[in-house]
ZADO-1210 file (C-alpha; in nm, 4 decimals, padded with zeros to 6 digits):
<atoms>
<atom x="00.0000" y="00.0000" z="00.0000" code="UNK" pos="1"/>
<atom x="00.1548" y="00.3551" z="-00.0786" code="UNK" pos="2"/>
<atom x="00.2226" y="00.5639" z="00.2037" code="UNK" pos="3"/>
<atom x="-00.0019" y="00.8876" z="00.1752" code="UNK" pos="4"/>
<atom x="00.0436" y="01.2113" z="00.3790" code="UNK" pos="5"/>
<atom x="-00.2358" y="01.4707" z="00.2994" code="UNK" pos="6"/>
<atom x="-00.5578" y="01.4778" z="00.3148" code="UNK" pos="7"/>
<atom x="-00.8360" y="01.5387" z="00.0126" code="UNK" pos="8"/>
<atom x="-01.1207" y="01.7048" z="00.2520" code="UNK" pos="9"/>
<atom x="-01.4765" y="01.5988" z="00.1577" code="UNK" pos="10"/>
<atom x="-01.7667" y="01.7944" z="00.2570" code="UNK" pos="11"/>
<atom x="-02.0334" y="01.5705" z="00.3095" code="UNK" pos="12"/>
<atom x="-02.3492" y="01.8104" z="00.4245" code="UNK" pos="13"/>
<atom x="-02.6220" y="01.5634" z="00.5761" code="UNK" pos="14"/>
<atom x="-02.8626" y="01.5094" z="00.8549" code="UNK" pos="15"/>
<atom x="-03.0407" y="01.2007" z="00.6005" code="UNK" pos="16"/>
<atom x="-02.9265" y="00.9654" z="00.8784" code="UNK" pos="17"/>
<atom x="-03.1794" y="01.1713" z="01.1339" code="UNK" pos="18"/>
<atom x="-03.5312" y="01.1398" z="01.0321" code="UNK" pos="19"/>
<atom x="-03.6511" y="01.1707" z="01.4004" code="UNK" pos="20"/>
<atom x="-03.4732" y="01.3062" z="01.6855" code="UNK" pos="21"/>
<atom x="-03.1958" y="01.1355" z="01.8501" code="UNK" pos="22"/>
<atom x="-03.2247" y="00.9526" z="02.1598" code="UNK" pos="23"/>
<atom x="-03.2826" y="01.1209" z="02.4968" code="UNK" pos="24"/>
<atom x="-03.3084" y="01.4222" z="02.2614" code="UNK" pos="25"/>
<atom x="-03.5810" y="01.6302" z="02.2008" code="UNK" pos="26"/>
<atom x="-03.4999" y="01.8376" z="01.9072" code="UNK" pos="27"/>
<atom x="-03.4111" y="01.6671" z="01.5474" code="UNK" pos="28"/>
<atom x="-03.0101" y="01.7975" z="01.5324" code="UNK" pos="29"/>
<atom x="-03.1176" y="02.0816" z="01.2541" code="UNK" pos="30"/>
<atom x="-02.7705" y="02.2613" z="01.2049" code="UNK" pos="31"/>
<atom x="-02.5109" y="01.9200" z="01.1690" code="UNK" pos="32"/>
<atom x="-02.5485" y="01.9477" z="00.8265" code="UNK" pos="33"/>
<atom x="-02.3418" y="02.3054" z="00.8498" code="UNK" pos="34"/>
<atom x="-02.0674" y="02.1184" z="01.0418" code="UNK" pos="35"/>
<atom x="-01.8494" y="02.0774" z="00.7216" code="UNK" pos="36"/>
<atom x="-01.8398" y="02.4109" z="00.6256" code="UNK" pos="37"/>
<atom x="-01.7983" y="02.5261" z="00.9989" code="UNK" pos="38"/>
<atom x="-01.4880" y="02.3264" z="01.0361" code="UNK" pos="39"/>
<atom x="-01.3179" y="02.3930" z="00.6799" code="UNK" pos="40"/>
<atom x="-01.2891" y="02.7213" z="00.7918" code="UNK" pos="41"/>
<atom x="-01.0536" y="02.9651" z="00.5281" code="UNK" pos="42"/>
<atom x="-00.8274" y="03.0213" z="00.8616" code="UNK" pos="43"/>
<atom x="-00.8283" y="02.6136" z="00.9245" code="UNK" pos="44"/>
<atom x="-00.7236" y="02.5187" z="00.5808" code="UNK" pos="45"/>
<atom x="-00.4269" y="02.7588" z="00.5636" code="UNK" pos="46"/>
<atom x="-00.2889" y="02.4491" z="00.7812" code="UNK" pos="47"/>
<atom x="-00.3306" y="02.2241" z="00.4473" code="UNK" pos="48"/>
<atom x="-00.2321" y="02.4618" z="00.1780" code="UNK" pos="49"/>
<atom x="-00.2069" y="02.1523" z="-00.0879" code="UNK" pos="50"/>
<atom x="-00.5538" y="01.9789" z="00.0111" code="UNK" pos="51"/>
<atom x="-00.7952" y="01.9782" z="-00.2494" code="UNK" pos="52"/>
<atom x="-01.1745" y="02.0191" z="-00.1327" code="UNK" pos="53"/>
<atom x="-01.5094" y="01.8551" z="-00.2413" code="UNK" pos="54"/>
<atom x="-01.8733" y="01.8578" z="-00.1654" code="UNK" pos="55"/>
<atom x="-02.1518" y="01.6855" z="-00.1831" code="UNK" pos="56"/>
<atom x="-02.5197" y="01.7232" z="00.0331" code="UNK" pos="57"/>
<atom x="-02.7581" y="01.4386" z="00.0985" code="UNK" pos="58"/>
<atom x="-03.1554" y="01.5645" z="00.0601" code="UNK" pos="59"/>
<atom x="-03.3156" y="01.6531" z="00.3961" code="UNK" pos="60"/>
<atom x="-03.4788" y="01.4018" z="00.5450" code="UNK" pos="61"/>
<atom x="-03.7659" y="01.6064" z="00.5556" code="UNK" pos="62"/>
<atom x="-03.8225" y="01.6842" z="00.1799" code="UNK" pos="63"/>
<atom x="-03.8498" y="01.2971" z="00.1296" code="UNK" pos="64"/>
<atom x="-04.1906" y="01.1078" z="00.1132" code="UNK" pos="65"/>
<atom x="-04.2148" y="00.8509" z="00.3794" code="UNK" pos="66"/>
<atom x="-04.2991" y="00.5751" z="00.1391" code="UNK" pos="67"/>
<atom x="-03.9582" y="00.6683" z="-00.0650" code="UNK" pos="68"/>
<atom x="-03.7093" y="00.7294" z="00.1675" code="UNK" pos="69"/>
<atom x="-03.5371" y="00.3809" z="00.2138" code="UNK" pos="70"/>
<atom x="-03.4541" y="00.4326" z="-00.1890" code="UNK" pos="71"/>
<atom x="-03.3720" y="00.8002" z="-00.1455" code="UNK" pos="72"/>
<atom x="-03.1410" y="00.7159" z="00.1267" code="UNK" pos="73"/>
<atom x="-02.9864" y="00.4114" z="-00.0914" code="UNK" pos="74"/>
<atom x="-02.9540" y="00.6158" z="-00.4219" code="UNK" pos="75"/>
<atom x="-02.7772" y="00.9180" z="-00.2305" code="UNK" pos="76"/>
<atom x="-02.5367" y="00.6881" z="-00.0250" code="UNK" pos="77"/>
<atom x="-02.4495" y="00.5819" z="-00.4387" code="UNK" pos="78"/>
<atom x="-02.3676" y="00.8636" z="-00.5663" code="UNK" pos="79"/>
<atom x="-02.1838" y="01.0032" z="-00.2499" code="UNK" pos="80"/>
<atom x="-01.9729" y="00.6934" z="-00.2987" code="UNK" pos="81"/>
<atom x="-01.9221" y="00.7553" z="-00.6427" code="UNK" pos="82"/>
<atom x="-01.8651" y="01.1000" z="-00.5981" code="UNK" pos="83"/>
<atom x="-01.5288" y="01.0294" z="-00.3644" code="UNK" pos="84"/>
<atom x="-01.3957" y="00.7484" z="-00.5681" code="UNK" pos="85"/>
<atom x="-01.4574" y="00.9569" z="-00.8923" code="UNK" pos="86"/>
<atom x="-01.2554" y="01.2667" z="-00.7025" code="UNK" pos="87"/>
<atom x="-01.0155" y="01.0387" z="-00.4679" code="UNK" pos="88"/>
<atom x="-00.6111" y="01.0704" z="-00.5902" code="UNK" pos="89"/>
<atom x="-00.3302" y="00.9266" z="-00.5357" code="UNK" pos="90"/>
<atom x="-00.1285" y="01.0092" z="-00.2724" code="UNK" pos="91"/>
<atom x="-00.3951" y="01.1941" z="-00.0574" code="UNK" pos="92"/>
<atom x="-00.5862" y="01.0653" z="00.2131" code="UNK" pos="93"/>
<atom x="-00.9972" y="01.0222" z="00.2118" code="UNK" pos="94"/>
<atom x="-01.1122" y="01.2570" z="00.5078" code="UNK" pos="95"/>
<atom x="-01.4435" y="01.2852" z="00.5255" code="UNK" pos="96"/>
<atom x="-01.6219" y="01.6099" z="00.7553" code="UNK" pos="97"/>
<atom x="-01.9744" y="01.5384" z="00.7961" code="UNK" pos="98"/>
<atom x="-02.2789" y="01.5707" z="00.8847" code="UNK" pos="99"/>
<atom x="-02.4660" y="01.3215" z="01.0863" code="UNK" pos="100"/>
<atom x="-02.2830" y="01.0071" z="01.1112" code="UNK" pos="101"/>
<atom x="-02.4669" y="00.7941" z="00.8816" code="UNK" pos="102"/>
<atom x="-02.1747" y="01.0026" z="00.6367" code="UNK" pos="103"/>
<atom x="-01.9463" y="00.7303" z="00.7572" code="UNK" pos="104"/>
<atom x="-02.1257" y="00.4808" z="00.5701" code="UNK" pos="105"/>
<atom x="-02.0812" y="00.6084" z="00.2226" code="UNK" pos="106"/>
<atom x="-01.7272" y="00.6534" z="00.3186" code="UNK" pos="107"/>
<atom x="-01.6561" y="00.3276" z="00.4192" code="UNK" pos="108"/>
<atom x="-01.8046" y="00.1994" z="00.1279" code="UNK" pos="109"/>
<atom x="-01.5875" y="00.4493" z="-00.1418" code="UNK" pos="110"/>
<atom x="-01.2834" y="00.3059" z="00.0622" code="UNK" pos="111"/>
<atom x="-01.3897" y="-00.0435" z="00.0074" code="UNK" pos="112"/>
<atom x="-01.4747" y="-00.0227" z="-00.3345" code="UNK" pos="113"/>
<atom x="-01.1711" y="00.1931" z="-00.4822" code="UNK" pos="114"/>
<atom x="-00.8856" y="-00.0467" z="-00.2223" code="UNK" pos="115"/>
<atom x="-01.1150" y="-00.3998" z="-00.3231" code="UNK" pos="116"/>
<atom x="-01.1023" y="-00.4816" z="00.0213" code="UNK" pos="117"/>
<atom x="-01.2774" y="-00.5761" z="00.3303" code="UNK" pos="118"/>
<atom x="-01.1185" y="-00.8747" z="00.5201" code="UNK" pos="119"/>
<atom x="-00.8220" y="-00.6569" z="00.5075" code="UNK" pos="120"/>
<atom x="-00.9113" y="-00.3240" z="00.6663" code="UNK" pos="121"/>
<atom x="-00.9534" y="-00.2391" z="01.0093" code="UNK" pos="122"/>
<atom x="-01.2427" y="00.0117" z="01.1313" code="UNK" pos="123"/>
<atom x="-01.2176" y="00.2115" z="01.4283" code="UNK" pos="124"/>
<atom x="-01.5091" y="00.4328" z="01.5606" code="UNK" pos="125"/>
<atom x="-01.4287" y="00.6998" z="01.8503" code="UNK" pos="126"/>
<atom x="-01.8041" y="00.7121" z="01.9789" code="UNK" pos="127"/>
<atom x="-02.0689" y="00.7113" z="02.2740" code="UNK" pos="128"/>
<atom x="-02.2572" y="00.5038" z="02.0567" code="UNK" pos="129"/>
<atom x="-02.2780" y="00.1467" z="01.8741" code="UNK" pos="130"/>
<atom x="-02.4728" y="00.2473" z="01.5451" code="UNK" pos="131"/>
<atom x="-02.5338" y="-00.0979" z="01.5275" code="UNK" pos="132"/>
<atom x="-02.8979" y="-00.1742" z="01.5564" code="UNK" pos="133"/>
<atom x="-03.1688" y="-00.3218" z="01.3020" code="UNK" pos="134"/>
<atom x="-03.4190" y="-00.1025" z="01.1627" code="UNK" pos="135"/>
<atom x="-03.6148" y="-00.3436" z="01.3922" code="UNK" pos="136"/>
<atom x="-03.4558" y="-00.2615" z="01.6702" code="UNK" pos="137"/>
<atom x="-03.4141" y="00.0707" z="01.6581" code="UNK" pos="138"/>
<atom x="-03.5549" y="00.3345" z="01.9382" code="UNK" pos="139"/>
<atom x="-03.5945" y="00.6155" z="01.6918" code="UNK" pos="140"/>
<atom x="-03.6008" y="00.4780" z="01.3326" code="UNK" pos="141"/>
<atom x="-03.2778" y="00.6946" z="01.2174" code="UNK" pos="142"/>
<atom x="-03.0251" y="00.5596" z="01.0127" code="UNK" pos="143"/>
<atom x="-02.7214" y="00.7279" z="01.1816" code="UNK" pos="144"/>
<atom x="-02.7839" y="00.4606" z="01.4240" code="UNK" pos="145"/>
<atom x="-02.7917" y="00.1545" z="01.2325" code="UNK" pos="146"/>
<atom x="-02.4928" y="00.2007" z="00.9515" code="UNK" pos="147"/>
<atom x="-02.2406" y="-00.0231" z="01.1051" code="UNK" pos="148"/>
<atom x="-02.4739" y="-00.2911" z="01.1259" code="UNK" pos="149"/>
<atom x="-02.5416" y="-00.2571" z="00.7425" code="UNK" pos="150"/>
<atom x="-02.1475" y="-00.2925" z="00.7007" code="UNK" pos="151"/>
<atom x="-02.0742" y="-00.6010" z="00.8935" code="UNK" pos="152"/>
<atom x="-02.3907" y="-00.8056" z="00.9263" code="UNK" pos="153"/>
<atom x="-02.7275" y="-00.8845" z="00.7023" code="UNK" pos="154"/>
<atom x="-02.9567" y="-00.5780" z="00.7261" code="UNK" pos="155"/>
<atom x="-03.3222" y="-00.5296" z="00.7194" code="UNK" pos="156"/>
<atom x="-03.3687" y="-00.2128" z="00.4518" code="UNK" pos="157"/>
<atom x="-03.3632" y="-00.4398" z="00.1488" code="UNK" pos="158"/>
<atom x="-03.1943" y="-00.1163" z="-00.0597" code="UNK" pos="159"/>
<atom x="-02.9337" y="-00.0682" z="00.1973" code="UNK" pos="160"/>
<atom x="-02.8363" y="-00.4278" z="00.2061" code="UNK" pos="161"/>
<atom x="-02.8022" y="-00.4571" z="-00.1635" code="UNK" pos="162"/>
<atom x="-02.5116" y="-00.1963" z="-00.1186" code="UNK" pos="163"/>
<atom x="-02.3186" y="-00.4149" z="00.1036" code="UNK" pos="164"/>
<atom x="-02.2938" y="-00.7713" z="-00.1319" code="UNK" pos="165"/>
<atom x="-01.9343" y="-00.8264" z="00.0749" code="UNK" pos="166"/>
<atom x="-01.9275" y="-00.7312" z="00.4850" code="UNK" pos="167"/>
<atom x="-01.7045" y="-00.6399" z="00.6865" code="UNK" pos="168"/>
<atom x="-01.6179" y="-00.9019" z="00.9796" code="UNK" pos="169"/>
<atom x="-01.6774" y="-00.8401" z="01.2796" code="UNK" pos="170"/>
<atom x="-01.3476" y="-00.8931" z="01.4120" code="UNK" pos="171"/>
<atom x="-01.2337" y="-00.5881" z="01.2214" code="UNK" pos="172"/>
<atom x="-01.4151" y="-00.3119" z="01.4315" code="UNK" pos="173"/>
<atom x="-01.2772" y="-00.1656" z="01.7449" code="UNK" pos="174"/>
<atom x="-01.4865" y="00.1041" z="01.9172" code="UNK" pos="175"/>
<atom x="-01.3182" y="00.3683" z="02.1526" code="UNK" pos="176"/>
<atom x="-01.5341" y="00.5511" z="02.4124" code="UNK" pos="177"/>
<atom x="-01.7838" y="00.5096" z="02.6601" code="UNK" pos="178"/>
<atom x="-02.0640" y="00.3292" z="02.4891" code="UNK" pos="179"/>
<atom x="-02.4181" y="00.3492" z="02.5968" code="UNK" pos="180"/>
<atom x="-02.5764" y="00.0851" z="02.3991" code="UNK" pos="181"/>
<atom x="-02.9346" y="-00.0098" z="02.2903" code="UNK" pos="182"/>
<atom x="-03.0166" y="-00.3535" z="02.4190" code="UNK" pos="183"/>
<atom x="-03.0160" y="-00.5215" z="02.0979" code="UNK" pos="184"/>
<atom x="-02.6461" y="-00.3800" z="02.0418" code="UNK" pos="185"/>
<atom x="-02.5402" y="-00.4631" z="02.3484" code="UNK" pos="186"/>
<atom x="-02.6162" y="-00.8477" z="02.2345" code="UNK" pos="187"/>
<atom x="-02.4747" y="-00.8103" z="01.9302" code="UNK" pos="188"/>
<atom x="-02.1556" y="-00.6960" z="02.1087" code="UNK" pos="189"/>
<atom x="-02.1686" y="-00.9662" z="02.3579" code="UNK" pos="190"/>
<atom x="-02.2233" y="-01.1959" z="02.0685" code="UNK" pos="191"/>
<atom x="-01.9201" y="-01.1001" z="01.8580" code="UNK" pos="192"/>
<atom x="-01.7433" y="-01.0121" z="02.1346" code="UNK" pos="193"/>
<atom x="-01.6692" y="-00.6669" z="01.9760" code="UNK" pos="194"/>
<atom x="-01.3466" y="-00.4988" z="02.0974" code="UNK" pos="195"/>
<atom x="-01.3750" y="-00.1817" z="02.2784" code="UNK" pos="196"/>
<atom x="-01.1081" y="00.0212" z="02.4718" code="UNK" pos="197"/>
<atom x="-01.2875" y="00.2733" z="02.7628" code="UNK" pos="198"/>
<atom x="-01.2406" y="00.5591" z="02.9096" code="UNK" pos="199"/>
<atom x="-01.1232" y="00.3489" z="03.1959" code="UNK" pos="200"/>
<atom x="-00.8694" y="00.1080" z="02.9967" code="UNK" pos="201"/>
<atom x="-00.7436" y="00.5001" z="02.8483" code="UNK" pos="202"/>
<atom x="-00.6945" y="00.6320" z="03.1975" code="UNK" pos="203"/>
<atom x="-00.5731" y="00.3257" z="03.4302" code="UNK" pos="204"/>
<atom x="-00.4421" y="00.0974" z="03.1739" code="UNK" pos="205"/>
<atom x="-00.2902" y="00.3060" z="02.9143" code="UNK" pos="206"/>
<atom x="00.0246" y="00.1334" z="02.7964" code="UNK" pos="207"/>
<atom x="-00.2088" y="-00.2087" z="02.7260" code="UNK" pos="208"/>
<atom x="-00.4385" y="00.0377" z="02.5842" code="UNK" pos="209"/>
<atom x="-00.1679" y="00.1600" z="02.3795" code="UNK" pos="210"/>
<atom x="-00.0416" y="-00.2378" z="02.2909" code="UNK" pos="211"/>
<atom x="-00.3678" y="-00.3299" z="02.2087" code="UNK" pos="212"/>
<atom x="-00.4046" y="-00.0696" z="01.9523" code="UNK" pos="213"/>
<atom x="-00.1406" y="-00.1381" z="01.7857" code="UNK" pos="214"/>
<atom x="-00.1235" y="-00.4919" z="01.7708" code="UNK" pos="215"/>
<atom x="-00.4863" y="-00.4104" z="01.5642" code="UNK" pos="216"/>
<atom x="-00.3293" y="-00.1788" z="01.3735" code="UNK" pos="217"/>
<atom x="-00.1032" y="-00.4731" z="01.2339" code="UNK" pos="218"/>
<atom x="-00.3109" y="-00.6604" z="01.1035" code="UNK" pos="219"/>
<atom x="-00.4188" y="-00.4142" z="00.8624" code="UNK" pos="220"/>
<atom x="-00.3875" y="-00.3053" z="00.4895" code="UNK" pos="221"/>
<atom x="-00.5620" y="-00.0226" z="00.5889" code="UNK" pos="222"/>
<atom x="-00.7534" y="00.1491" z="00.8563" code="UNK" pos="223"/>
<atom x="-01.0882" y="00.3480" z="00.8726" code="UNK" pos="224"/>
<atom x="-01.1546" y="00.5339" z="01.1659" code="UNK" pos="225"/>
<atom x="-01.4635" y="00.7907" z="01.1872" code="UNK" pos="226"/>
<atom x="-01.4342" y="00.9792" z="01.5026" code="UNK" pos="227"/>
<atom x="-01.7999" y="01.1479" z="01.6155" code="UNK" pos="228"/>
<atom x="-01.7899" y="01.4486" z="01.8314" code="UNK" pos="229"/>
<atom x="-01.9696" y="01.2806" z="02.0939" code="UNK" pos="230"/>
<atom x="-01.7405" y="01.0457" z="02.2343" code="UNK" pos="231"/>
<atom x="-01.5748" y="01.3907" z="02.3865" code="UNK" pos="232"/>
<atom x="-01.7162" y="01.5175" z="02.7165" code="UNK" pos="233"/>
<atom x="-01.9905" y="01.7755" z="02.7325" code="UNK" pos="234"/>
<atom x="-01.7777" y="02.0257" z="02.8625" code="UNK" pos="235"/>
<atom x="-01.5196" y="01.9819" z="02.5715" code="UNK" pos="236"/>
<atom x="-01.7508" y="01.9248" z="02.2729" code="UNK" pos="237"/>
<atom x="-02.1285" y="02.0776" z="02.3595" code="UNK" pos="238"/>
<atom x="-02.2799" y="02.1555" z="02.0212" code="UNK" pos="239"/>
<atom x="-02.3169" y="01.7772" z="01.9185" code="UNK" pos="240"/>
<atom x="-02.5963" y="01.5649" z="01.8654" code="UNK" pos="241"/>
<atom x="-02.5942" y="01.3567" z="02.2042" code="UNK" pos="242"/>
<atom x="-02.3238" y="01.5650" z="02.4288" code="UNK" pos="243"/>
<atom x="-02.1327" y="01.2415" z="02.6627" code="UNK" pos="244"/>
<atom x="-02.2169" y="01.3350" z="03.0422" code="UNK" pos="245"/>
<atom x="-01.8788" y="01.1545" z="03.1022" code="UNK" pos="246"/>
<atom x="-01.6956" y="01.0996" z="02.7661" code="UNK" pos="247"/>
<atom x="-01.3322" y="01.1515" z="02.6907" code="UNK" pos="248"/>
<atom x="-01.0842" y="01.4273" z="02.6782" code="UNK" pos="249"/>
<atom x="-00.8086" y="01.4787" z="02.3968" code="UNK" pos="250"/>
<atom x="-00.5436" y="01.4066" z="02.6867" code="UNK" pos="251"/>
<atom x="-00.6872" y="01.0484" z="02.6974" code="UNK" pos="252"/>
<atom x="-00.6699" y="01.0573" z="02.3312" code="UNK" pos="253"/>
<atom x="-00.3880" y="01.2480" z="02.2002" code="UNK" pos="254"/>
<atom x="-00.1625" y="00.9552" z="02.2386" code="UNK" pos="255"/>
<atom x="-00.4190" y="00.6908" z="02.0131" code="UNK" pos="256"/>
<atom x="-00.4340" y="00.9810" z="01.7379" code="UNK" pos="257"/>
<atom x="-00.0164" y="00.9859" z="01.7226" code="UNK" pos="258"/>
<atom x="-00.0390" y="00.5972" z="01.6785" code="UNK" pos="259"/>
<atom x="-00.3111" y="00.6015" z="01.4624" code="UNK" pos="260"/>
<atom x="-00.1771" y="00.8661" z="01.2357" code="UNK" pos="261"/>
<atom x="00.1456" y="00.6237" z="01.1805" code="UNK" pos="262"/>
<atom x="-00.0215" y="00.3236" z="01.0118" code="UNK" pos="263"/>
<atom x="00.1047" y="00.3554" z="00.6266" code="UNK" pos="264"/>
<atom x="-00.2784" y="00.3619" z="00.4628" code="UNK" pos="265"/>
<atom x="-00.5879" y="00.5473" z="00.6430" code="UNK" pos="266"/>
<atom x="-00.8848" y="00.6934" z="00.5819" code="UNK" pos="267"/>
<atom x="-01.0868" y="00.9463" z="00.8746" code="UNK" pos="268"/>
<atom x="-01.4281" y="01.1005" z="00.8932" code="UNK" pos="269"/>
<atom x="-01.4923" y="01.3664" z="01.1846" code="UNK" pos="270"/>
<atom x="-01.8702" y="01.4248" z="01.1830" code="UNK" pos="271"/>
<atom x="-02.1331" y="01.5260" z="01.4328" code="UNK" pos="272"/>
<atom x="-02.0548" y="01.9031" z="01.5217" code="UNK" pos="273"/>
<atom x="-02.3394" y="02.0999" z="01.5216" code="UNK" pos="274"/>
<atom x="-02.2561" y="02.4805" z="01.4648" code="UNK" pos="275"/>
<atom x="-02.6085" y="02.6377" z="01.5653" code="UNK" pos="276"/>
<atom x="-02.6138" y="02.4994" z="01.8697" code="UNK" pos="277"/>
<atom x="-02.4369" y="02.6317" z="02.2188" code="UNK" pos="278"/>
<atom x="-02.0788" y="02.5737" z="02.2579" code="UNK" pos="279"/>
<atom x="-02.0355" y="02.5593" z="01.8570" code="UNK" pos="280"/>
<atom x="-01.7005" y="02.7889" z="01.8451" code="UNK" pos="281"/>
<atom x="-01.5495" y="02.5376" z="02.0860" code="UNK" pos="282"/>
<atom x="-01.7051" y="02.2566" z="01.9584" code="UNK" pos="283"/>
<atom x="-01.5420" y="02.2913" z="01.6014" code="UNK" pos="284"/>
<atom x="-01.1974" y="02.4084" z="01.7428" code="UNK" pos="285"/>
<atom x="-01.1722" y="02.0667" z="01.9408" code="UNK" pos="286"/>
<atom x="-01.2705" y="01.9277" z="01.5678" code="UNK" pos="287"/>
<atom x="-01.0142" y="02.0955" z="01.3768" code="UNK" pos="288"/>
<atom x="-00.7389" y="02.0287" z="01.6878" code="UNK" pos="289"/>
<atom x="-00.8685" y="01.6332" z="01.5988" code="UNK" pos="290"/>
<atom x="-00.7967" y="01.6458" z="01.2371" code="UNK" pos="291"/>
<atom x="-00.4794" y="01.8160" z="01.2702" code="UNK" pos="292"/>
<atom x="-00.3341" y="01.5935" z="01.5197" code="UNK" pos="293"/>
<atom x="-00.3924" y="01.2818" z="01.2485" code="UNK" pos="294"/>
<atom x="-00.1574" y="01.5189" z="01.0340" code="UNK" pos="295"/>
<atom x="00.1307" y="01.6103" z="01.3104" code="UNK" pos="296"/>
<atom x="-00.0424" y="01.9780" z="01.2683" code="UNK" pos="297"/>
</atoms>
């Protein structure tokens, strides 16, 4: 795999993945669709003079008819794909700035497509959250919880599943953060005993945090991680969809990121910052200091 340095920035502008509001949430997250253009800031890209920048925006969910959404949500997550293989070069790395965090799932699949692999690429998500439930089993019926399920196991939105003909296994994904899972994903997790490292492993155990990173990392062609907002504490990163009541700081991270940012072939998506609501200016900083520190900013 060729080693590749800088990042090509895609703006992916959606909140597709949030039909309904999010859990424990009262209000539907209007505003995380601006969190691309809030985060490429003119000021923030003087840090990657050489990056080139792309866009593309999902439909709101609310302009869709009930009856067609499931195909308006599979034809979008298409051309999205399409749209970063068509624009993806040599030599640069995918980054992805959503947007909900159903983004992630076009993005995994561009990566996947354009590198022909699965068995051989690791997935990391930084998150409060599994994303891994059934349509069935869903508490709200949005998509931005159920992607990773689509990519690793058979899914129950026939036009969804049809995108996925070759899954990921679930021996590939390792989730950082304090999760607060849906019953159904906590059985999934206890039944493919998915690995997870915690803010407790991160805090007390760091250097077998550390080791069993990176013996993950080895076993890799390449890596995807998509790091959402919301696995940061409230006080760090407020203006997100779900803001953790006890999620992590970048000093428990900072360390993960200069590991992370050493494996020869990766891919990132930083998604979830919501710039209308309270806290946004410090919200997006921590975002940028995220991205940057995948780069040695």
């Amino acid at each position: 795999m060729v080693s590749q340095s800088s990042p090509l920035f895609f703006k992916i502008k959606s909140r597709i993945g949030l039909r309904n509001a999010p859990i424990y949430q009262t209000e539907f997250n209007i505003g995380v669709e601006d969190g691309p253009d809030a985060l490429l800031s003119q000021n923030f890209l003087k840090c990657f003079p050489q990056s080139p920048i792309y866009s593309y925006e999902f439909p709101r969910p609310e302009d869709i008819a009930p009856s067609y959404f499931n195909r308006a949500l599979a034809k979008s997550v298409v051309e999205c794909r399409n749209a970063i293989n068509l624009l993806s070069r040599p030599g640069k790395r995918q980054v992805v700035i959503g947007g909900d965090h159903s983004v992630t799932f076009p993005s995994v699949l561009a990566v996947m497509e354009r590198l022909g692999i699965t068995k051989e690429m690791g997935y990391i998500q930084f998150d409060s959250h599994g994303d891994l439930n059934l349509q069935a089993t869903s508490p709200t019926d949005n998509f931005h919880g159920m992607y990773v399920r689509a990519l690793v196991d058979h899914f129950d939105i026939p036009e969804i599943e049809r995108l996925v003909p070759r899954k990921l296994p679930t021996n590939n994904l390792l989730y950082i953060g304090n999760l607060d899972l849906d019953p159904a994903e906590q059985a999934f997790f206890q039944e493919h005993a998915i690995k997870t490292l915690t803010k407790i492993d991160l805090m007390e155990r760091k250097a077998q945090s550390l080791h069993r990173l990176g013996l993950f990392m080895s076993q890799f062609q390449h890596l995807h991680i998509t790091f959402d907002l919301d696995c940061l504490d409230r006080q760090i990163a407020p203006a997100t969809g779900i803001p953790a009541a006890d999620g992590l700081t970048l000093e428990h991270i900072s360390d993960l990121f200069n590991l992370l940012s050493k494996h020869p072939s990766f891919s990132l998506d930083v998604v979830e910052v919501n710039p209308r609501k309270p806290g946004a200016q410090q919200t997006v900083r921590v975002a940028q200091e995220v991205i940057k520190e995948f780069f040695s900013i």
